[in-house]
MIRO-168769 format. One record per residue (C-alpha): residue number from 1; y, z, x. Coordinates in steps of 0.05 Angstrom, whole numbers, plus 5000, padded with zeros to 4 digits. Example, Ala and Ser with C-alpha at 12.3 -4.5 7.8 and 13.67 -1.06 7.14 Angstrom:
{1 {4910 5156 5246}} {2 {4979 5143 5273}} 
//
This chain:
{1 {5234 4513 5034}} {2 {5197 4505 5104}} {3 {5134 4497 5094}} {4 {5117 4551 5149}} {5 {5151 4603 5110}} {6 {5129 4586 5054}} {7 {5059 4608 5083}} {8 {5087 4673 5090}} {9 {5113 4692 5025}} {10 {5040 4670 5000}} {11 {5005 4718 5057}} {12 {5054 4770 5048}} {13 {5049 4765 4972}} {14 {4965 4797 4990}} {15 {4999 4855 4999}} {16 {5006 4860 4924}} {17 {4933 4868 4921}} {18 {4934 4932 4960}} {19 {4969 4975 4905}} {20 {4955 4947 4833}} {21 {4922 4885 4800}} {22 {4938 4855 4735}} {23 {5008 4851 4716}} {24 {5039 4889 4761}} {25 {5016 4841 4813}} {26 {5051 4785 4770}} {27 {5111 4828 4758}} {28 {5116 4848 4835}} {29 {5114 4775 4856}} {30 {5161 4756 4800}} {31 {5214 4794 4838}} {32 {5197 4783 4908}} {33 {5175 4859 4929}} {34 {5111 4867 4959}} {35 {5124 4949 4949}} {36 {5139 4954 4881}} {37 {5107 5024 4869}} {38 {5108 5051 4938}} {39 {5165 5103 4931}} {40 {5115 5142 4873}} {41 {5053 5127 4909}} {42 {5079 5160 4980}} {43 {5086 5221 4932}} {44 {5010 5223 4920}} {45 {5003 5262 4985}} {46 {5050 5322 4972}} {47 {5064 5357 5028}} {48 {5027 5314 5082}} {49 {5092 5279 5105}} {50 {5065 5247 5170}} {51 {4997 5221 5170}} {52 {4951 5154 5198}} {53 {4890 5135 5167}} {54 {4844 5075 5150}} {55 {4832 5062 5078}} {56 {4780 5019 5051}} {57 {4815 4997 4984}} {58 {4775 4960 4921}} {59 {4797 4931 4853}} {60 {4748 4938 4804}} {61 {4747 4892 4744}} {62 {4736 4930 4671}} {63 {4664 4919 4683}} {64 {4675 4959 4753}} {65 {4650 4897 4791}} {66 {4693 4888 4852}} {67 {4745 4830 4853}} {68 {4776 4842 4914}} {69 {4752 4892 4988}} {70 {4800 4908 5041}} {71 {4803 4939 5096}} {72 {4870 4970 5127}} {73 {4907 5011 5173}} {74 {4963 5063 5139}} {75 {5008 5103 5165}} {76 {5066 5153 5140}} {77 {5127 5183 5163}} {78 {5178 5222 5121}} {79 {5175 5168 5062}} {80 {5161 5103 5110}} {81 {5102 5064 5100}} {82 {5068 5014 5148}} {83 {5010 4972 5123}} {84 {4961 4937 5173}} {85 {4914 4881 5150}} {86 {4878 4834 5181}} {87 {4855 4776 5128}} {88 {4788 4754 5145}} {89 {4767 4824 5136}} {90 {4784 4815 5052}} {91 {4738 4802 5001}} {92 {4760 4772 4941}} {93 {4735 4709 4889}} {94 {4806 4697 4885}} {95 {4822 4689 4960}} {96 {4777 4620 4990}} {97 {4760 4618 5060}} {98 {4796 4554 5074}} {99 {4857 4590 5050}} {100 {4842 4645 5108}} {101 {4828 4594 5157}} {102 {4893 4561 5137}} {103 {4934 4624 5144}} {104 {4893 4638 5213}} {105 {4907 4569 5235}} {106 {4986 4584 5225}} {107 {4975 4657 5258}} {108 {4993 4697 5197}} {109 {4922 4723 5186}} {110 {4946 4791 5210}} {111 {4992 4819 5166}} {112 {5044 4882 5177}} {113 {5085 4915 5122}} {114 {5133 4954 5135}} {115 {5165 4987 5075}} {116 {5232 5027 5093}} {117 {5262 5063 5028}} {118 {5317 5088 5071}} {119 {5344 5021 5097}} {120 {5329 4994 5017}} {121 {5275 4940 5048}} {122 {5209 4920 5071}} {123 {5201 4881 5125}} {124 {5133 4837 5126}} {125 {5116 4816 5195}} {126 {5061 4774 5226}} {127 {5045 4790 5302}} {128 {5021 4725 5319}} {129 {5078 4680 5308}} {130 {5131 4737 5322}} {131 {5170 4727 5268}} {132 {5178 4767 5199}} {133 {5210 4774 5129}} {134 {5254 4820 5096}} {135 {5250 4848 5025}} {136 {5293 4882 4991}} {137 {5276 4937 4942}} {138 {5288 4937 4881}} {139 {5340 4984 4839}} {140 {5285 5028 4810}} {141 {5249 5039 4878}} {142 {5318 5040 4913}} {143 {5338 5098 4870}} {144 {5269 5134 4865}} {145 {5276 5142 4949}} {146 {5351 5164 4939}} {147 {5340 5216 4868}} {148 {5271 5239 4888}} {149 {5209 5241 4839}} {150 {5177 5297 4817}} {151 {5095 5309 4822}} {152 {5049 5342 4772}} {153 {4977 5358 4795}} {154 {4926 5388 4733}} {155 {4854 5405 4769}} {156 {4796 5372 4740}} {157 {4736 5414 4776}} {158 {4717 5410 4841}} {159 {4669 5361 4888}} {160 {4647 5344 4946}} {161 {4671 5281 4978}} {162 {4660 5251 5052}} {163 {4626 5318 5061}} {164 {4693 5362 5046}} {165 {4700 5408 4987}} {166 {4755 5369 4947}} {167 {4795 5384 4879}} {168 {4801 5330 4836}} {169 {4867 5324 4804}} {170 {4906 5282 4749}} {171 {4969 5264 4779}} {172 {5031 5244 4744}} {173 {5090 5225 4785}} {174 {5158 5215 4747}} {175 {5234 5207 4755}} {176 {5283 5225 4707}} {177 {5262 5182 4650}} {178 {5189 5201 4652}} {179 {5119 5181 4684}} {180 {5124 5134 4735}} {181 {5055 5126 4765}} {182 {4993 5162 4743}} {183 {4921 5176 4783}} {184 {4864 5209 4808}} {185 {4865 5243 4864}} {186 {4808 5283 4907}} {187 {4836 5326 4953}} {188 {4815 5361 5012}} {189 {4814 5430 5009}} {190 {4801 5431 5092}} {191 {4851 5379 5103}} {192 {4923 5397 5078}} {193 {4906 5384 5010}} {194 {4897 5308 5030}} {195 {4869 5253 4984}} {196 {4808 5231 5013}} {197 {4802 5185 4949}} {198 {4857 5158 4904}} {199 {4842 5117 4842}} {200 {4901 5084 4791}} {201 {4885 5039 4735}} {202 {4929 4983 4726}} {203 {4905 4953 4659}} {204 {4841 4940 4647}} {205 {4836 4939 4723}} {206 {4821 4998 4779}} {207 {4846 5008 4841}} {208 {4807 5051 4895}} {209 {4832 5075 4960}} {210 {4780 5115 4994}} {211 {4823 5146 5055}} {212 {4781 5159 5126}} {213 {4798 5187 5193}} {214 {4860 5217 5174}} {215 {4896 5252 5236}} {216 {4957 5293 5214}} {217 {5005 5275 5281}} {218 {5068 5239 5269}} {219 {5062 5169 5280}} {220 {5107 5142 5332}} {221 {5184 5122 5304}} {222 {5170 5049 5330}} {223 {5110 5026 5290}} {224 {5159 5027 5226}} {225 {5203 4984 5264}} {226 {5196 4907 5280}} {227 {5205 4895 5355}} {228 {5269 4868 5376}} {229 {5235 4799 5402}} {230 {5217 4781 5335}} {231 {5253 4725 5292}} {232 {5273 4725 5223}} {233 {5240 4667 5177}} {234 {5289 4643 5121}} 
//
């Protein structure tokens, strides 16, 4: 494999970070998809189809210490996802600097996800060198897009969060076989309903996504697309 993509595959593979730790991290990067549980978790904000955001996003260790910190642009639109990081930003014991300065050094420090249910892949693409990869889904996520999933919210009380009167809620999202993704979710009462904070455990591991600046315009069609100019690595 060239050596330069194979710098990508291990940058894109961060991504895995963003969503879960543990084994679905190992069991995402078995099979090559970056966006294993994306279908479910778009469905974690209901009716807010269309939506940008930064989230601040933290996996806690059993002990709650942090293991990893990062810091990333999000934005939604009817069931597409696109994921902005920038790698010097993250935090983790896991991740050495010389690794960031190597993936800096090779212009992949700023990463781009681009997950697309409706075309059945995700596209990773790195803005400094041009170029990008493609993912496909996998069946189960393929079919979630295509069957639909079904959400179940139970209130837990109410508090205040980011200075906005939010209900926490258990959420359960599930297909036709049963649950497939389970979390907390603190929602907004002044904002659509939005989750200002999301938290999944994954394991013995937690994953928090504390949601800010969230502006409820419909991001523009391009920004889930990769620009023409760019080349494909293989």
């Amino acid at each position: 494999m060239n050596i330069l993509t194979s710098k990508a595959r291990l940058a894109g593979a961060l991504l895995l970070i963003l969503m879960a730790g543990g084994a679905t991290v190992a069991q995402a990067a078995a099979t090559g998809s970056p966006t294993a549980i994306n279908t479910a978790f778009v469905k974690l904000f209901g009716s807010v189809g269309a939506f940008t955001a930064k989230v601040d996003t933290q996996v806690l260790d059993p002990s709650q210490k942090e293991t990893v910190r990062l810091l990333m642009d999000f934005a939604v639109s009817d069931g597409k996802v696109r994921i902005e990081i920038n790698l010097p930003q993250m935090q983790s014991k896991d991740l050495p600097p010389s690794k960031i300065t190597e993936l800096k050094q090779a212009g992949m420090d700023r990463i781009i996800s681009i997950f697309r249910p409706d075309k059945k892949v995700s596209y990773i693409v790195y803005p400094g060198i041009q170029s990008y990869l493609i993912m496909p889904l996998g069946k189960e996520d393929a079919d979630a897009f295509e069957k639909g999933l079904k959400l179940e919210k139970t209130a837990q009380g109410k508090a205040t969060f980011d200075g906005h009167v939010c209900v926490k809620n258990k959420v359960v999202v599930k297909d036709g076989k049963g649950k497939v993704l389970e979390a907390t979710t603190w929602n907004a009462e002044d904002l659509k309903d939005f989750p200002l904070l999301i938290e999944m455990k994954e394991q013995l591991n937690t994953v928090r996504m504390h949601f800010t600046q969230p502006r409820f315009t419909k991001p523009d069609a391009q920004q889930f697309e990769v620009p023409a100019t760019y080349g494909l690595m293989k």
